[in-house]
C-alpha positions in Angstrom: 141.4 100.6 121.6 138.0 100.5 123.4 134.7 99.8 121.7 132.8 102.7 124.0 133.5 105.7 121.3 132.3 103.9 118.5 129.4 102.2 120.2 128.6 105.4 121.0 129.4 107.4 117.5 127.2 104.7 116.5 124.0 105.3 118.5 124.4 108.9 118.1 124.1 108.5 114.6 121.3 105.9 114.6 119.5 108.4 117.0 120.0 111.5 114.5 118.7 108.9 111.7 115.1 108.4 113.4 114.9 112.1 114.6 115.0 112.5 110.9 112.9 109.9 109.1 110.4 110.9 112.1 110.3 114.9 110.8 111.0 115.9 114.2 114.3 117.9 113.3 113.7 121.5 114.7 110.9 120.4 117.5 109.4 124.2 119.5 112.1 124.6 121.9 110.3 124.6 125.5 109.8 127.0 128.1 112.5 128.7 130.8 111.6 126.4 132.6 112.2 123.8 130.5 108.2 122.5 129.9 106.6 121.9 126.7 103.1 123.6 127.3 101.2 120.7 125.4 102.8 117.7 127.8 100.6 116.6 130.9 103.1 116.5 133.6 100.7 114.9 135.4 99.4 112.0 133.5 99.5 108.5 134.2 98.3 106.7 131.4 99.2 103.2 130.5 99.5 103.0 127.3 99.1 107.1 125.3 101.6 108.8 128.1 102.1 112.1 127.4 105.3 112.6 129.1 106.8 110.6 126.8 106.6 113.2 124.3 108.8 115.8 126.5 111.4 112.6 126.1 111.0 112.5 122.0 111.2 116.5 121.8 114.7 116.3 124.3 116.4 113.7 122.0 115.6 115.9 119.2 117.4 118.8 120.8 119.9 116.8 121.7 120.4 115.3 117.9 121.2 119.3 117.3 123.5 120.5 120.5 127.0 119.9 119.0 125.7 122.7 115.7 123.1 124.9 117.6 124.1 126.7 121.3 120.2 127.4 121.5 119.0 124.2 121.1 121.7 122.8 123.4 120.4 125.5 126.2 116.9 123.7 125.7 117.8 120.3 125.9 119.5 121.2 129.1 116.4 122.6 130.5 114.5 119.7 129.6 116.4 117.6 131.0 116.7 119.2 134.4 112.9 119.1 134.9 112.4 115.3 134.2 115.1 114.6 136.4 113.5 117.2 139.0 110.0 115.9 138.5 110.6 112.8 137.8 107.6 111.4 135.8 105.7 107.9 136.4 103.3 105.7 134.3 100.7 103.8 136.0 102.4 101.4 133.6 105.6 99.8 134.5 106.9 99.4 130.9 107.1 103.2 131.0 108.9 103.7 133.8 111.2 100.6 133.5 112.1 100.3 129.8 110.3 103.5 127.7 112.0 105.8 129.8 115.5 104.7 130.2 115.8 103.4 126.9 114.2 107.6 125.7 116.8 109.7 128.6 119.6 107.5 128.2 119.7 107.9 124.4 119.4 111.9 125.6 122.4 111.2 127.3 124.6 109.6 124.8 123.8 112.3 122.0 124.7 115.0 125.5 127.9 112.8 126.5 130.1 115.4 126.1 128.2 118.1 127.7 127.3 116.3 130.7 128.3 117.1 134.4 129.2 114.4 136.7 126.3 114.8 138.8 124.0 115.0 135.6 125.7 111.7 134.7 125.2 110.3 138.3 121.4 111.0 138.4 120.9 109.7 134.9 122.5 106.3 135.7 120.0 106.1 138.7 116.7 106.7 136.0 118.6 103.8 134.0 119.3 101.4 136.7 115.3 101.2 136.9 115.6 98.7 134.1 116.3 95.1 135.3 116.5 91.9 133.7 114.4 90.0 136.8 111.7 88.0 134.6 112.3 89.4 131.1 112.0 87.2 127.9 112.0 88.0 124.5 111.3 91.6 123.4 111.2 92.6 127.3 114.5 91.2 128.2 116.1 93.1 124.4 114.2 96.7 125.6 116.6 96.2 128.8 119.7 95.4 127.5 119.2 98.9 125.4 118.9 101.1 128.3 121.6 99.2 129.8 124.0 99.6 126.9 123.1 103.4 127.1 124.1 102.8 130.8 126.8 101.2 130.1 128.0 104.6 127.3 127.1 106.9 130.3 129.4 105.2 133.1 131.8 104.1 130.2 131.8 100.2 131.7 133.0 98.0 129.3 131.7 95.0 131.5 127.9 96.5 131.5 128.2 96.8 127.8 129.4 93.4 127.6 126.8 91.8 129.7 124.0 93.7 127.5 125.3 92.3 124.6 125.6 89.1 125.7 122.3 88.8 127.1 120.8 90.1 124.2 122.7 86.9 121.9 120.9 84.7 124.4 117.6 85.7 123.3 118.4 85.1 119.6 117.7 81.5 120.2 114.7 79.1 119.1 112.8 78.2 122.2 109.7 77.0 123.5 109.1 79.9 126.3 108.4 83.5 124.8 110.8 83.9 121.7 111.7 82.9 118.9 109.8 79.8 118.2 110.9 76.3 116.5 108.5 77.0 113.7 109.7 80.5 113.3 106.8 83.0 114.9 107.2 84.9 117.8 105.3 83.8 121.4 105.4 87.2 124.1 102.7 87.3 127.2 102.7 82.9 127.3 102.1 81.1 123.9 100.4 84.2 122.0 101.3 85.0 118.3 102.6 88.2 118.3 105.0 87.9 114.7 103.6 91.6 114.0 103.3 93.1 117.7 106.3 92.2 119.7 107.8 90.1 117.0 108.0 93.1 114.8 110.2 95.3 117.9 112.5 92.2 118.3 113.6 92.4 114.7 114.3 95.6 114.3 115.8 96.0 117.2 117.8 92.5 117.3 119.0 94.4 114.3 120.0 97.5 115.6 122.0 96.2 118.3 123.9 93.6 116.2 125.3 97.0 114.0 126.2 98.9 117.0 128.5 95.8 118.1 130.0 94.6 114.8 133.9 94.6 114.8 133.9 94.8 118.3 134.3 92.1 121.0 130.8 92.2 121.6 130.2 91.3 117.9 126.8 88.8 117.5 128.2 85.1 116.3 127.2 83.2 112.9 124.5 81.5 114.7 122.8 84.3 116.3 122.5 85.9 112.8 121.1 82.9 111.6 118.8 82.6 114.5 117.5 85.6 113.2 117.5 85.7 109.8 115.1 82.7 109.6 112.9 84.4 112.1 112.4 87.3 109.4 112.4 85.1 106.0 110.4 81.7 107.5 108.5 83.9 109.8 107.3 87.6 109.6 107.8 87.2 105.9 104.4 84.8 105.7 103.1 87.2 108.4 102.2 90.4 106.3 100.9 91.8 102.7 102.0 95.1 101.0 103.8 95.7 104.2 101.0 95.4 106.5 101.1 92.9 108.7 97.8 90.4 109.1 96.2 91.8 111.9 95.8 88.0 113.7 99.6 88.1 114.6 99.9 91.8 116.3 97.5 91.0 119.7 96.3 94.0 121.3 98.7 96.2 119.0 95.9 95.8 116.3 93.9 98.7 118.1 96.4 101.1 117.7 96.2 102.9 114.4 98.4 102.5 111.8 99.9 99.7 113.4 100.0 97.3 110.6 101.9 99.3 108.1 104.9 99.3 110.4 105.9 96.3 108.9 107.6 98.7 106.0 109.7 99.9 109.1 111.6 96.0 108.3 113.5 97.2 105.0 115.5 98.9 106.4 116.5 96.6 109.0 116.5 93.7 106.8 119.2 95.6 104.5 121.6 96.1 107.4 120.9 92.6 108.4 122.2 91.7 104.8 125.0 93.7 105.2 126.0 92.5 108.3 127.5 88.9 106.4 124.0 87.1 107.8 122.9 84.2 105.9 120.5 84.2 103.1 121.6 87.1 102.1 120.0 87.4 98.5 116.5 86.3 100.2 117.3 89.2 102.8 117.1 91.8 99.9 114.4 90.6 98.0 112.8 90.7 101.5 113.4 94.1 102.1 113.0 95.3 97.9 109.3 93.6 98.7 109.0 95.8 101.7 110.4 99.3 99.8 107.7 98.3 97.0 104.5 97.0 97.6 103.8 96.5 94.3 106.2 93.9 94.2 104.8 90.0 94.2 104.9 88.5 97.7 106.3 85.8 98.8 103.9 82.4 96.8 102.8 79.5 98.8 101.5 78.1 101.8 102.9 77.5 105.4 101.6 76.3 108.9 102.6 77.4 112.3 102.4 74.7 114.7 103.5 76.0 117.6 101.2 79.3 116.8 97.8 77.5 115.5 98.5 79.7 112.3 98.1 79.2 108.6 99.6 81.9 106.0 98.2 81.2 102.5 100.1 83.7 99.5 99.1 83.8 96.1 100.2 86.7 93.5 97.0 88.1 94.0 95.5 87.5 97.3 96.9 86.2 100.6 94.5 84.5 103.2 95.8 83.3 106.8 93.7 81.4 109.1 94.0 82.2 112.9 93.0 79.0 115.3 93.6 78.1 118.7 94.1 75.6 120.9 94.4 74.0 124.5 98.4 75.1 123.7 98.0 78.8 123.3 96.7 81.6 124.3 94.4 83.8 122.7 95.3 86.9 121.2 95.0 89.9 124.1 93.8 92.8 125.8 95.6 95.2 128.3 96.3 98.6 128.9 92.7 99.5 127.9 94.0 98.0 124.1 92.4 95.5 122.1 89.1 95.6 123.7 87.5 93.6 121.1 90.1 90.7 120.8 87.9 87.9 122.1 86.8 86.1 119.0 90.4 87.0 116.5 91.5 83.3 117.2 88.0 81.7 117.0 88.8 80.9 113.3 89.9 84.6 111.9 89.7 83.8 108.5 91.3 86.9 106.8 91.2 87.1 102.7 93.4 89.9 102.0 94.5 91.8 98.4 96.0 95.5 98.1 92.5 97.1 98.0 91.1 94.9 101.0 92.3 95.5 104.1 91.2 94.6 107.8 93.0 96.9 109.3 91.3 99.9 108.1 88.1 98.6 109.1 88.8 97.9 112.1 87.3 100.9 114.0 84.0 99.9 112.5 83.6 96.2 112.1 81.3 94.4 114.3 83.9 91.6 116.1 81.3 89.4 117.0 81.2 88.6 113.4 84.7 88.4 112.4 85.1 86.1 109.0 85.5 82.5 109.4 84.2 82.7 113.2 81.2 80.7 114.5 79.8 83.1 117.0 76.2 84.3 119.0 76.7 87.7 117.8 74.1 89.3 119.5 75.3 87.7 122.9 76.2 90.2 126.0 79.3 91.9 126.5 82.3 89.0 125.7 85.0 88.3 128.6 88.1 90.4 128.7 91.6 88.9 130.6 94.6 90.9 131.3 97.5 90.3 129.0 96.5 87.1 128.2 95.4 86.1 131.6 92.5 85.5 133.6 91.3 86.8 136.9 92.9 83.9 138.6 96.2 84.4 136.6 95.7 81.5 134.8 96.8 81.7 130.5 93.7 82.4 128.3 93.7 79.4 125.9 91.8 77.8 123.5 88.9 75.6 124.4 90.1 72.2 123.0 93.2 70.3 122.4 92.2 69.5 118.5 93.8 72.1 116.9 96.3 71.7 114.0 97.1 71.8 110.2 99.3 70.4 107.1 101.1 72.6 104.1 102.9 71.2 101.5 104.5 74.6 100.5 101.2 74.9 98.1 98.7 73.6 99.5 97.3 72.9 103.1 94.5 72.9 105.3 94.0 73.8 109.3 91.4 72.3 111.6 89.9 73.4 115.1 87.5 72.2 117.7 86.2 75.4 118.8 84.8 75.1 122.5 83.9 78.3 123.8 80.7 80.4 125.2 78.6 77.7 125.0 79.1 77.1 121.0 80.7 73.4 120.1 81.8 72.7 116.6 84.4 71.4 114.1 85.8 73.9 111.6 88.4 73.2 108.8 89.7 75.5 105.9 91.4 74.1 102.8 93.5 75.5 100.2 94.6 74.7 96.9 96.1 76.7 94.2 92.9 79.7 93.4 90.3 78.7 95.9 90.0 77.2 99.3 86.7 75.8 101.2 85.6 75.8 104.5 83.9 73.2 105.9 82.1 73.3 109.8 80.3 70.7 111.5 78.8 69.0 114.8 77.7 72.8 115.6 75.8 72.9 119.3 74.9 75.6 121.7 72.1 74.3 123.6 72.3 77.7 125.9 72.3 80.3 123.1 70.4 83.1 123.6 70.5 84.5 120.4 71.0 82.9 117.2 74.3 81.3 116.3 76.1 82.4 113.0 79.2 82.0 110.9 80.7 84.7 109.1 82.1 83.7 106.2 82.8 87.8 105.1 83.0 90.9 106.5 84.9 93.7 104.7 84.4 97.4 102.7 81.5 97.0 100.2 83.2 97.8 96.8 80.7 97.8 94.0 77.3 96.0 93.6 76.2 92.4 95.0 75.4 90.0 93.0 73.7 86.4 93.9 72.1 83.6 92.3 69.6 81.2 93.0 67.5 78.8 91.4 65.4 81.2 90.2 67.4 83.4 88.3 70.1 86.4 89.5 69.5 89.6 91.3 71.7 92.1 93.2 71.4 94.1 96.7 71.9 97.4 96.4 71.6 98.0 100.3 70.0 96.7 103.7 70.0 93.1 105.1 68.6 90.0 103.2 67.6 86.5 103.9 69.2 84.2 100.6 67.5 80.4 101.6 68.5 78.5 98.2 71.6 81.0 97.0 74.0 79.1 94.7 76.6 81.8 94.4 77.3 84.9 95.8 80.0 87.8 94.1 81.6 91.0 95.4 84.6 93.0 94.3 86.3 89.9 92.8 85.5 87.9 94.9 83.2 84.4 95.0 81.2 82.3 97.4 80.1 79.0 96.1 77.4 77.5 98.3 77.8 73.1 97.6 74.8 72.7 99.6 71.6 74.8 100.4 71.8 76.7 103.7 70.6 79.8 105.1 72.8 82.4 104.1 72.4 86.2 105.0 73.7 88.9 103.3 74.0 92.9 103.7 75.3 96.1 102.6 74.8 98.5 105.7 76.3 101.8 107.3 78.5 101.6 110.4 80.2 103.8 112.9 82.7 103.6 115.3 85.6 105.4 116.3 89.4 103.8 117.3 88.4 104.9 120.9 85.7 101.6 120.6 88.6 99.0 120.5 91.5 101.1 122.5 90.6 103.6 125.2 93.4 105.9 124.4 92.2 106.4 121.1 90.4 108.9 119.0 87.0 109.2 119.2 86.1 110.8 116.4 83.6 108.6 114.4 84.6 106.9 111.2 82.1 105.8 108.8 82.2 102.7 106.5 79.5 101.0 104.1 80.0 97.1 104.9 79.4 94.3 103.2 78.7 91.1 105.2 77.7 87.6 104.7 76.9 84.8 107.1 75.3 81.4 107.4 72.5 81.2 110.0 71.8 78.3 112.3 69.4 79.0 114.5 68.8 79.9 117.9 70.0 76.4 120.0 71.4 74.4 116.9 72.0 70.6 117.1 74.5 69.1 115.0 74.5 71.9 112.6 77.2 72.3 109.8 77.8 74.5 106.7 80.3 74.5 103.2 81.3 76.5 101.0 84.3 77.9 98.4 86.0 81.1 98.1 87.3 82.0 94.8 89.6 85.1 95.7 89.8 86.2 91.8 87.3 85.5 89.6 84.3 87.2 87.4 80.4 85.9 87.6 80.6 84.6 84.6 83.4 82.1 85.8 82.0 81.8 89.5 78.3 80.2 87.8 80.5 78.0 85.5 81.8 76.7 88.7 79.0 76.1 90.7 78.5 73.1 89.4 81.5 71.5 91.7 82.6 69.5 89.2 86.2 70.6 90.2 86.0 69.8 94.1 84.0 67.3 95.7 83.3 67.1 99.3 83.8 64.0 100.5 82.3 64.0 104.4 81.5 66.7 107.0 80.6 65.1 109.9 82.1 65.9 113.5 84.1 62.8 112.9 85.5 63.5 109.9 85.3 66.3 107.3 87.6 66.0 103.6 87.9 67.7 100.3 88.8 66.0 96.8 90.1 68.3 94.5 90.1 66.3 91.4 91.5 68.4 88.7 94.8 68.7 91.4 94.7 65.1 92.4 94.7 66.5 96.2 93.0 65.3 98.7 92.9 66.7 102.1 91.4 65.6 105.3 90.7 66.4 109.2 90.3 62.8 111.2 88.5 64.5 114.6 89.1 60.4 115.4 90.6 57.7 113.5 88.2 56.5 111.1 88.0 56.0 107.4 87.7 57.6 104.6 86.3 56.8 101.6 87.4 58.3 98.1 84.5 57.1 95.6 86.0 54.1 93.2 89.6 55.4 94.2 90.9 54.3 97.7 90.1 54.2 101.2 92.1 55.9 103.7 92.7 54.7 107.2 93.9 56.2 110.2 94.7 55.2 113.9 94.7 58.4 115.2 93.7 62.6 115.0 95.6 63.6 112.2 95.3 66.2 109.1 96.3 64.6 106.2 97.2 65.3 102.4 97.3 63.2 99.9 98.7 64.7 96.3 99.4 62.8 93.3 102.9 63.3 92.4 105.3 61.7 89.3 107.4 60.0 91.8 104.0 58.4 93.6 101.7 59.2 95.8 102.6 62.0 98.4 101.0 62.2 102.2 101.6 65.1 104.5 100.3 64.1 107.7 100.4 66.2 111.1 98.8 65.8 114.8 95.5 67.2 115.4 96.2 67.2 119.4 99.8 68.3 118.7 101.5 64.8 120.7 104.0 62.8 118.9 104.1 59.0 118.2 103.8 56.9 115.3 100.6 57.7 112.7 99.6 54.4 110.6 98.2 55.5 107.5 96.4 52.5 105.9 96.0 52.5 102.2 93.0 50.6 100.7 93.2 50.6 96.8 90.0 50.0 94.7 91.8 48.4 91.8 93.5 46.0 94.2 96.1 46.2 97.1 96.9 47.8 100.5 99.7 49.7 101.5 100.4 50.5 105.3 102.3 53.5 106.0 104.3 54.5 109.0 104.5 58.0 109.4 107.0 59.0 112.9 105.4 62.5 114.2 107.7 64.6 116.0 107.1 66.0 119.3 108.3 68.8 121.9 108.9 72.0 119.9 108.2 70.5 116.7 105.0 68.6 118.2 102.4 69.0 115.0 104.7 69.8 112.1 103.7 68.3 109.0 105.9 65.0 108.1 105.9 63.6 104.7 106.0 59.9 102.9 105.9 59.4 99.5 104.8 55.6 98.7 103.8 53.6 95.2 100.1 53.2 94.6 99.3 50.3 92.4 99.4 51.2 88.4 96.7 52.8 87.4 95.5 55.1 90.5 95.3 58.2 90.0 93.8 61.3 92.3 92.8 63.4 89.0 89.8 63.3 87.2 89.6 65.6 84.8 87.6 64.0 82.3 84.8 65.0 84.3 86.5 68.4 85.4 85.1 71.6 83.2 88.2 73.9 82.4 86.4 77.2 83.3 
């Protein structure tokens, strides 16, 4: 018996399912002559298109011609005009994917209404989509409208080349994919887990139900393929079913965009019903998804091949967005994500259910995005196409030193940021309720304007607190200069300052409208009251640096026990080398810019022949050290082991290369008796 009539029973039915999760059930039928009145026929947007709409409103008629003669009537009439006029985009992903993927959906729910010539002139909209030069979500958008091609002619052999084609994208690869580490590369090496990423899942998904039991059915491996993708990937990628804005590129301008990842249960369900592997992990997944109450997933991981670290905590979740010499920065194109420019400049995102980036993102100023070590009051920043330049050349980072470790608890990620005229060395590290970020060797000797880094930028939520030598105060509104702060607490949330520096600080108004960072957009002006605080360092700085710690969950009267440091020690921050001690964890963790030494104070030194982030945890079995590439090259790390009660050990750590080129590889070795990484008799218990 052929596949064809339940392939198609089963996209009519997946069809009639969106219609009605979208409320779109009984659309206003359109005119004799088969126009909606509120379409623009003529426009030729690239990215809002309103033609597209007369599509949507036709494939709700058509979810309702078998039951309803009048509605039938309508979606006949529609259809005649866009195959009269034939509609065009400016943008080719309208005319080549959007619509045939929209009319030959049309079609399928028609099928049995359908004249021959109707047929024939459908199959030439459809044959617009090619697979010439598609990869990843691209190359699964075209094997859709060519499995609705394949319904219309009734060709078992287009059907079976769609469905092959689309297995040979559920594959780990190194081009734009799937990637060995598990996020999602589209437009050259750009992290788009929550953007592209996101359509590949679901739709991955949707075609591996249409062709179950049939002998186009997806293999073991390609459910595999995939099912890691979601769990090891997107899973780190999001928080009460928004994803973190860093991973959805230009797709972060378009509102509402982040809460799409909710749109995942159900696909993860059917992906667990399908026999795929992990399947008690796949319904936790999407149970997460369905409740966003629930506790996310707990713990830390690093994408190499995306310059990415996901921090989760039952709490608060915090990712860090880098970038290197290896990948491109996060985009703009189609008049979307206008404001992009600085995301992977060190986007340091703290997020919990009542703070949210997206919401703010309208309004924030993106010159001063947290974590980022910017001139903020600098002209207008550069804008590329897709990820490219004006010569056609990829959009990367400024440096090859780029990288990070994770444990599964804890790690740490690293940068050399080298861009608009700004130098410096920035690391973040994370342990179990706090992480610190550390930035050195900071130089711009052709600023204009004075050079910052934001450590926060986010909805002011109650009063400001701060502390300085001289006693504590709040700010109530405006901007303020805070030379010798100690502390500083908002909604929850502290910033411990090790060292004095010149921190700013304000609570202000601010306006913008989603028109500001997507042309197609609303105008209409939002309002927020933000609360923002920075480090200051001058004009033209030379060799300039700052510290400090942010406790994600805490109370003032816990941040001032804790700013005495007694918990975490810095160890160095120098351009060469920068390192944390936590000594209540017995953790160490380090970014060698160079090999070089480090010295742990009456404990050990640490030695190493080459860039490398490194971890070193005290564990029952021994000593524990995660070590990864901080230029992202494989070879052999020595890790040399200087002990101060006596003896050396050397330890050869392989680093893996190609696709895997800056995963973290771990040793565990067997310090002499008596070391030990904790010191808590010094440690206060607050």
């Amino acid at each position: 018996m052929s596949a064809i009539p339940l392939i198609r029973r089963r996209l009519c039915a997946v069809l009639r399912d969106q219609v009605a999760r979208d409320g779109n059930v009984a659309p206003v039928l359109p005119g004799a002559d088969g126009e909606w009145p509120d379409v623009d026929y003529q426009d030729r947007s690239a990215a809002t298109w309103s033609p597209s709409t007369h599509l949507q409103g036709l494939i709700s008629l058509a979810c309702r011609a078998g039951c309803d003669p009048a509605a039938r009537d309508a979606a006949f009439r529609a259809l005649e005009l866009w195959l009269v006029r034939d509609p065009r985009s400016d943008n080719w992903w309208h005319n080549q994917i959007g619509t045939p993927i929209a009319l030959g959906g049309a079609a399928t729910l028609l099928d049995g209404y359908l004249t021959s010539d109707q047929r024939r002139r459908i199959a030439w909209v459809l044959s617009r989509s090619r697979w010439e030069q598609m990869t990843g979500q691209n190359a699964l958008w075209v094997a859709q409208a060519k499995i609705r091609r394949g319904l219309l002619t009734s060709d078992p052999h287009l059907l079976a080349d769609a469905f092959a084609r689309s297995a040979n994208v559920l594959v780990t690869t190194t081009g734009e994919g799937i990637q060995p580490d598990q996020s999602f590369h589209q437009h050259g090496a750009q992290l788009y887990s929550g953007g592209y990423g996101h359509a590949f899942a679901c739709d991955a998904i949707a075609l591996v139900a249409l062709a179950a039991g049939t002998p186009f059915a997806f293999t073991d491996r390609a459910l595999g393929v995939l099912t890691d993708c979601l769990l090891d990937g997107q899973r780190w990628m999001m928080r009460d079913g928004r994803y973190d804005l860093a991973c959805q590129g230009r797709e972060s301008s378009r509102p509402g965009a982040a809460k799409r990842a909710h749109e995942l249960a159900r696909a993860v369900r059917a992906l667990a019903g399908a026999d795929a592997p992990r399947r008690t992990e796949l319904l936790a997944f999407a149970a997460r998804l369905a409740e966003a109450d629930r506790a996310p997933v707990v713990g830390v991981r690093y994408f190499w091949r995306s310059d990415y670290l996901a921090v989760h905590r039952r709490r608060w979740s915090a990712s860090v967005k880098t970038s290197s010499t290896r990948t491109v920065l996060p985009e703009s194109g189609n008049g979307e994500g206008l404001r992009n420019w600085h995301v992977a400049d060190g986007l340091c995102l703290l997020q919990r259910s009542d703070r949210q980036a997206h919401e703010l993102a309208p309004v924030w100023d993106w010159r001063r995005l947290p974590g980022t070590t910017t001139e903020p009051q600098a002209g207008p920043d550069p804008m590329g196409t897709f990820g490219l330049d004006g010569q056609g050349n990829w959009i990367t980072g400024g440096s090859s030193c780029c990288g990070g470790v994770a444990d599964g608890n804890s790690g740490l990620a690293a940068m050399q940021l080298r861009k608009d005229g700004i130098s410096a060395c920035k690391a973040w590290f994370f342990f179990e309720d706090e992480y610190v970020a550390l930035g050195a060797g900071i130089e711009a000797p052709r600023a204009r304007c004075p050079v910052q880094t934001t450590i926060e930028q986010t909805t002011c939520a109650g009063q400001v607190e701060y502390a300085t030598a001289a006693g504590r105060n709040k700010i109530l509104t405006g901007e303020r200069s805070l030379p010798d702060v100690r502390w500083v607490y908002h909604n929850s949330v502290g910033y411990l300052f090790p060292y004095t520096a010149a921190v700013g600080c304000a609570v202000v108004d601010r306006t913008g409208s989603w028109a500001d960072i997507s042309r197609s957009q609303s105008t209409d002006p939002i309002h927020e009251v933000l609360f923002s605080l920075w480090v200051d360092h001058g004009q033209r700085p030379t060799d300039g640096g700052y510290a400090y710690v942010v406790i994600p969950d805490t109370t003032p009267a816990e941040l001032a026990a804790r700013a005495d440091m007694s918990r975490l020690a810095v160890l160095t921050n120098t351009a060469h080398l920068q390192a944390v001690w936590h000594r209540e964890l017995g953790i160490v963790q380090a970014v060698f810019h160079q090999p070089g030494v480090l010295r742990i104070p009456e404990i050990a030194d640490v030695e190493v022949d080459r860039p490398v982030l490194i971890q070193l945890s005290e564990q029952p079995l021994g000593l524990r050290i995660a070590v990864a590439s901080a230029l992202g090259q494989p070879g052999t790390a020595i890790v040399r082991l200087g002990f101060a009660t006596g003896g050396r050990l050397d330890v050869r750590i392989e680093l893996p290369g190609e696709g895997f080129a800056g995963q973290t590889t771990t040793a565990i070795c067997s310090p002499p008796r008596g070391f030990r990484l904790t010191d808590r008799m010094e440690t206060s218990n607050a």
